[in-house]
N, C-alpha and C positions, 0 to 999 in steps of 0.2 A: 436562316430564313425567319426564326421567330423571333429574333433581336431585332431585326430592320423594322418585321412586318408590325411591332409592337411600338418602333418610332415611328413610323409616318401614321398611325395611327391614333396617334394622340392629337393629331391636327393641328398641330402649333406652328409648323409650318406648312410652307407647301410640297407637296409629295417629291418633286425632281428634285429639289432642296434637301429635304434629308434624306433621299437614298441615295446623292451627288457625297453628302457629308459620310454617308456610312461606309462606302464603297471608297473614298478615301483612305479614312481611318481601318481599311482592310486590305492594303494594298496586296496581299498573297495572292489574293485570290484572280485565277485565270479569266481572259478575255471571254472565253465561253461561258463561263460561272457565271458571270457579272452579267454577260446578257442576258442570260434566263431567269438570272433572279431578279433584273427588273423586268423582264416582257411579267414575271408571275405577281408581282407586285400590280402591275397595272392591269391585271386581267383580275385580283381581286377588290382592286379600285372600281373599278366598270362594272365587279357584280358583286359587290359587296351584301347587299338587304338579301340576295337570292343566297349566297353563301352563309351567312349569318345565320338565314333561317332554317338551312341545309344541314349547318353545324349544331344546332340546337340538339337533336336526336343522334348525334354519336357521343363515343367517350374518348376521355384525355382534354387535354388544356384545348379552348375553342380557339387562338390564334394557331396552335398548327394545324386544327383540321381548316382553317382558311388554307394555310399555307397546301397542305395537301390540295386544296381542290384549286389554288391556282396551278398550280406545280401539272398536276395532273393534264387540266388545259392548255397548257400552253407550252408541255414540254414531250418527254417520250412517258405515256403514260403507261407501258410493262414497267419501266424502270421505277414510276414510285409506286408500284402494287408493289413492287418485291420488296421492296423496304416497310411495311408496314405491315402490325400486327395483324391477326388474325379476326379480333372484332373490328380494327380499321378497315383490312378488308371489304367484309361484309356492310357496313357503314357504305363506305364508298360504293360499292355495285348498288347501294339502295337508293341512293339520291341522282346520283348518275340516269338511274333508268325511270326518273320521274316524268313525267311529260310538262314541257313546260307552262302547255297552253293553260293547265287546269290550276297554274296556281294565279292569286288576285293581281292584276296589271305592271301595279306598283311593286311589288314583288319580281316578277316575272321579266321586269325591263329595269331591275334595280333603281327605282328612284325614290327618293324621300318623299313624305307625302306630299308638300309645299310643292314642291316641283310639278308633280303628280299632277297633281291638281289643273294647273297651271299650264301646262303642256296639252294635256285635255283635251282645253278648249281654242286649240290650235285648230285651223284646216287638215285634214288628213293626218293625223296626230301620231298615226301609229309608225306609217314608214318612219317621222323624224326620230320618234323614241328608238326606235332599233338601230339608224344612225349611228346614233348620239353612244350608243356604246361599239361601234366599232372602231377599230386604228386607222387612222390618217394616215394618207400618202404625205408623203413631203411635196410641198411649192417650192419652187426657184422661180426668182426672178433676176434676168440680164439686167446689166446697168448700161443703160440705155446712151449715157455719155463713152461707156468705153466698147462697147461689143452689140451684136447682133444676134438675137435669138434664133435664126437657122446656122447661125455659124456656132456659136455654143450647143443646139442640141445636136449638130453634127458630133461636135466631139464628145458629149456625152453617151449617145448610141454608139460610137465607135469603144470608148475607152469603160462606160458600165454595162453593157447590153443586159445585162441581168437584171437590170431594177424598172427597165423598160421605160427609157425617157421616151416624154411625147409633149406636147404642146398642149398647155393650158386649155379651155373650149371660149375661152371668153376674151381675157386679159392678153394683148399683143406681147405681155414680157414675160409669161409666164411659161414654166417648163414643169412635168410632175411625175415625178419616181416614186416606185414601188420600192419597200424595205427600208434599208436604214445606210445607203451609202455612203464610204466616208469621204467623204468632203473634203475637211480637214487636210486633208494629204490633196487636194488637186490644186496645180498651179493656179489656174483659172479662178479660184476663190478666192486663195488669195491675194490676187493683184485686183481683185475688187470688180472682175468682170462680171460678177453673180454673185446673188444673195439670197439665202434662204428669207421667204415671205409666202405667206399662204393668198391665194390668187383672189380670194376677198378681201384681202388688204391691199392691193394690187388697185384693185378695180377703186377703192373708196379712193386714192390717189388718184385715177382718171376722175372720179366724182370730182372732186376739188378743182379740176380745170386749170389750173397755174398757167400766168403767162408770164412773158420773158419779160425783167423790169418789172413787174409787181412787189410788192410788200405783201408776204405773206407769212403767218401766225399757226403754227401747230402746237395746238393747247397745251394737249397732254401727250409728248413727244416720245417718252421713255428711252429706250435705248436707240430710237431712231431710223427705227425700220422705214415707216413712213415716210419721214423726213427725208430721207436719200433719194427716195423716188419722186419728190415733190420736188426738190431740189432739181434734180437731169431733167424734168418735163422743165424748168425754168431755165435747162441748159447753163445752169450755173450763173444766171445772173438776177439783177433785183436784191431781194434783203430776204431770209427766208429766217425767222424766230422759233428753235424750238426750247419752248416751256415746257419746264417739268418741276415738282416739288423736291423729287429728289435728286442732289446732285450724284448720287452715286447711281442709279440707273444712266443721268447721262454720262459720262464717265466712261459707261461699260461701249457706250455707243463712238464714244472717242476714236479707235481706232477702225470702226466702217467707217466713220466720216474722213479719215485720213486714207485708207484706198480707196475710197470712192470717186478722189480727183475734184471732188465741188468744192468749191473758194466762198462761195453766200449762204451757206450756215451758219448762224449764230448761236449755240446756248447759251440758255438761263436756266441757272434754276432760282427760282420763285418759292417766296415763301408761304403763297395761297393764291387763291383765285383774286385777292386783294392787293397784292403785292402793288407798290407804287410803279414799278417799271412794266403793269400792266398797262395801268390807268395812263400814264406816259403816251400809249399810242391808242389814246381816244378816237374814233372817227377815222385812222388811216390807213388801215391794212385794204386790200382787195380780197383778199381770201381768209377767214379765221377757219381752221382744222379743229372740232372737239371730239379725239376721242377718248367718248369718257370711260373715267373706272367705271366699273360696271362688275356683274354678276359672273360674267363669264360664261353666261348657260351654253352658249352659241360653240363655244371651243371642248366644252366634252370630250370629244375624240382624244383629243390630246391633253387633256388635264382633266381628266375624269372624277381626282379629289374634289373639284370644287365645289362640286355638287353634295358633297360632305359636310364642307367646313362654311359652305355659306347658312344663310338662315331666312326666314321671313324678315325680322328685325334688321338684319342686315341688309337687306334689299330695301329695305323704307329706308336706311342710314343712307343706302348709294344714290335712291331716290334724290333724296333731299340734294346731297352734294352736289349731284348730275346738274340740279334745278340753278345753285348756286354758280356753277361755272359758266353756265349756260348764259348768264344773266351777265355775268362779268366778261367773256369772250364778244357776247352780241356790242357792247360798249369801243369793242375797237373795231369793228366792222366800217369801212368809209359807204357813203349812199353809192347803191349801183354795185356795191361789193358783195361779198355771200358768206354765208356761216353755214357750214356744214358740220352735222351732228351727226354723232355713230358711234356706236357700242357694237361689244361683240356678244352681246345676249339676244333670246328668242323674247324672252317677256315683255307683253304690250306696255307696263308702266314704266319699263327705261326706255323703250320706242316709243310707239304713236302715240302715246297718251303724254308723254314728255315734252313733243315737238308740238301739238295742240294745243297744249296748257299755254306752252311759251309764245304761240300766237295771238291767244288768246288775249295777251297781255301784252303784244308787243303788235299792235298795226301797223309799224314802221317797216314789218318785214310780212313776204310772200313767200311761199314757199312756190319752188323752179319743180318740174317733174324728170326726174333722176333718168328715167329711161331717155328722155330728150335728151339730156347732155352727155351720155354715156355713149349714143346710135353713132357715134362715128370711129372710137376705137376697140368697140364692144358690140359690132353689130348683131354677132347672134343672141344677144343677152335680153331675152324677152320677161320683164314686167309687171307685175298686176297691181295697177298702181302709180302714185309720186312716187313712192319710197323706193330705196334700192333695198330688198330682204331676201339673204341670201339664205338657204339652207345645206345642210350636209348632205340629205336625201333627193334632193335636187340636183343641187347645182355641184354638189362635189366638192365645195369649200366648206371654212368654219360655217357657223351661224353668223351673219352679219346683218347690220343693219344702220341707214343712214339717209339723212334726209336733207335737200340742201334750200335753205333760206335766205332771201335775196332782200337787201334791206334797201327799198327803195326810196324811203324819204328818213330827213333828219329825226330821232328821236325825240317825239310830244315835249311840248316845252322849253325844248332847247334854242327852236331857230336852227338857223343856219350854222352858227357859229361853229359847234364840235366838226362838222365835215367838210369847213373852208378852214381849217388849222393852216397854215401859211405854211410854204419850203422848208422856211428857216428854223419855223419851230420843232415840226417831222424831223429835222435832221439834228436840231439840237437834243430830243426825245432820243431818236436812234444814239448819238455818242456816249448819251448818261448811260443807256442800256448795255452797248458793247462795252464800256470801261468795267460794268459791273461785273459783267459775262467776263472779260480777259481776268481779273483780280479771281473770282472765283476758279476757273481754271488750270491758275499758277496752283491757287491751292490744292486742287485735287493730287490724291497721292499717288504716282507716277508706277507705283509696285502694283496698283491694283489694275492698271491701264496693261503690264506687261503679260497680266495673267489670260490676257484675252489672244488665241491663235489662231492665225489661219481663217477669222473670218467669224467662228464660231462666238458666241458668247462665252465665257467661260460659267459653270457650275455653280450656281448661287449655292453658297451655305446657308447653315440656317440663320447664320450673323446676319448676312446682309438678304436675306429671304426679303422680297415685297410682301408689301399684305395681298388680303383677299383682293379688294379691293379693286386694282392695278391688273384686274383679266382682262384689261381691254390691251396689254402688250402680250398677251400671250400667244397671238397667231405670228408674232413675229420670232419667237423662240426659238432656237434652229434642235436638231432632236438632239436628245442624252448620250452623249459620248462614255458609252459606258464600253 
């Protein structure tokens, strides 16, 4: 436990990343071992400032009195009294019976102070903070080209009744189990009838609106979670582009895309928000998708590190980038089409202060109000507001957030010209791009494609670990197969 708890600690990668790598390189160890050493890993994730501060006043090395007091949370807690010293003991019955209201917030709801701060001055700030450190249910979502959600959670109630599937409260695809069922093993996953996605990422895809015959643009695609369900709402037709910087997160998306049954997928991967094969579909998409890297505040529940390894500086770094994509996506937008922005952080400068700026600076575009376009497959999903912002303490999903922008005249300056781009030229733009996309795809290495089963992602190690950065795929993550 002090060997692992001493690698994800050092924060160089991301936590599922090097306890995926440890737990590897430990193959002995029992399927029950393996669980509780990560459920205690991620209970000292979630209260790390409270344990850190708790560990001050005992003795022995301060990564096993963490390990003790995840261990003790979140397993049978006779069994580690009896393995520990006799001042351990006494340590542990004294922090244990502290009360937690009395110590300072930040402390108390483990957060760094940045965050602290920042969350604060949120409406009703407290439920979110308490949230934000409890464990996610798992989202499924039907794939709406192959199956029917009361005919999957039929068989899900039937085949787990233990994890207690039920119906989403919002999103018509969604399904949400208690615990950690394996998946893995159910036929149904993998013939591509169901996919792990959290139901605010669900809904940001009804946000998007896709219609059949569109050209449609998902910025920052990652492994594609998105992507598949933009795709079935176009019923597989039109052009559908996902970009990403990295070809090896799409890659990993490779084979959802292959049971998924959709034929108008494209990747790219792109070698920035400037890449030529962006600038290619100036003025012609109907839908451009940005969802940006970001902070990740909003997914806590399930990556609880982040909140660790991010920083101030680092959020002016995502700032900035967010601004740059933003800038480069609104450029293929056709007039009368829409650019939808969404991060999966709570913080108002990667939201509303984001999408303001960018209007600020961009007359050509209005923003649409999110609740209007959502009342017809999302009817109970009420509001306060354009914006769609979802919370944990609410709504029961990640933190989300997304706003959609409707560019109703040609770009200051330009004329007419970028959104009359002619057939011939769209379709000559489109061949450059698919040739790019088929040459890149030969290339990818066909072994890392095989590591992916049953549906699941496979285990980033720390090799191919994302950065921080890249928390905006993180609700799309299916849980640790440990």
């Amino acid at each position: 436990m002090r060997d692992v708890l001493e690698t994800v600690l050092t924060w160089e990668y991301p936590a599922d990343a090097s306890l995926s790598h440890w737990l590897r390189a430990h193959p002995k160890l029992g399927v029950r071992d393996r669980a509780e050493l990560a459920e205690a890993v991620y209970d000292i994730l979630r209260n790390l400032r409270r344990y850190r501060q708790f560990g001050e006043s005992g003795v022995g090395h301060a990564v096993r009195r963490l390990a003790i007091l995840g261990l003790y949370n979140t397993g049978n807690a006779e069994a580690v009294k009896a393995v520990l010293t006799p001042p351990e003991q006494e340590w542990l019955a004294r922090v244990t019976s502290i009360d937690l209201d009395t110590l300072p917030p930040a402390v108390r709801d483990s957060l760094p102070d940045w965050l602290d701060e920042r969350l604060a001055l949120l409406p009703d700030a407290q439920p979110l903070r308490e949230s934000l450190n409890q464990q996610a249910d798992l989202d499924l979502r039907v794939n709406p080209m192959k199956a029917e959600r009361d005919e999957m959670l039929a068989a899900l109630v039937k085949g787990m009744p233990q994890h207690n599937p039920r119906p989403t409260p919002y999103s018509p695809w969604g399904i949400r189990m208690s615990g950690r069922p394996p998946l893995n093993r159910w036929p149904q996953f993998e013939h591509g009838l169901i996919e792990v996605q959290d139901e605010g990422s669900q809904l940001l895809a009804a946000l998007v609106a896709p219609k059949r015959g569109e050209m449609v643009i998902d910025f920052c695609a990652g492994a594609g979670g998105k992507t598949l369900l933009l795709g079935a709402l176009m019923r597989s037709t039109g052009r559908l582009y996902a970009f990403d910087v990295s070809a090896a997160r799409l890659a990993r998306g490779k084979p959802r895309l292959a049971r998924s049954g959709l034929s108008n997928v494209v990747p790219v991967a792109i070698d920035g928000e400037n890449d030529v094969r962006v600038k290619r579909l100036a003025g012609k998409a109907q839908r451009v998708l940005v969802d940006a890297p970001c902070s990740g505040m909003g997914t806590l529940r399930r990556n609880p590190d982040l909140k660790w390894r991010q920083s101030v500086q680092a959020l002016h770094e995502l700032c900035a980038l967010q601004k740059r994509i933003l800038e480069s996506a609104a450029r293929c937008v056709a007039p009368g089409g829409r650019l939808i922005y969404a991060t999966c952080s709570l913080l108002p400068e990667e939201n509303e202060e984001q999408v303001r700026a960018f209007l600020a600076r961009h007359p050509e575009f209005v923003q649409r109000d999110a609740g209007e376009i959502l009342a017809a497959r999302a009817p109970d999903l009420t509001l306060d507001g354009p914006f769609l912002k979802l919370r944990p303490d609410v709504h029961g999903t990640d933190g989300f957030f997304a706003a959609v922008l409707e560019r109703v005249k040609p770009a200051s300056g330009k004329g007419g010209a970028e959104a009359a781009a002619g057939v011939a030229a769209a379709a000559e733009a489109e061949a450059v791009i698919e040739a790019a996309s088929a040459t890149a795809s030969e290339a990818v290495n066909e072994d890392t494609l095989d590591g992916d089963t049953a549906g699941v992602e496979p285990d980033a190690t720390p090799d191919e670990a994302a950065p921080v950065a890249d928390a905006g795929e993180q609700p799309d993550t299916p849980p640790r197969d440990v």
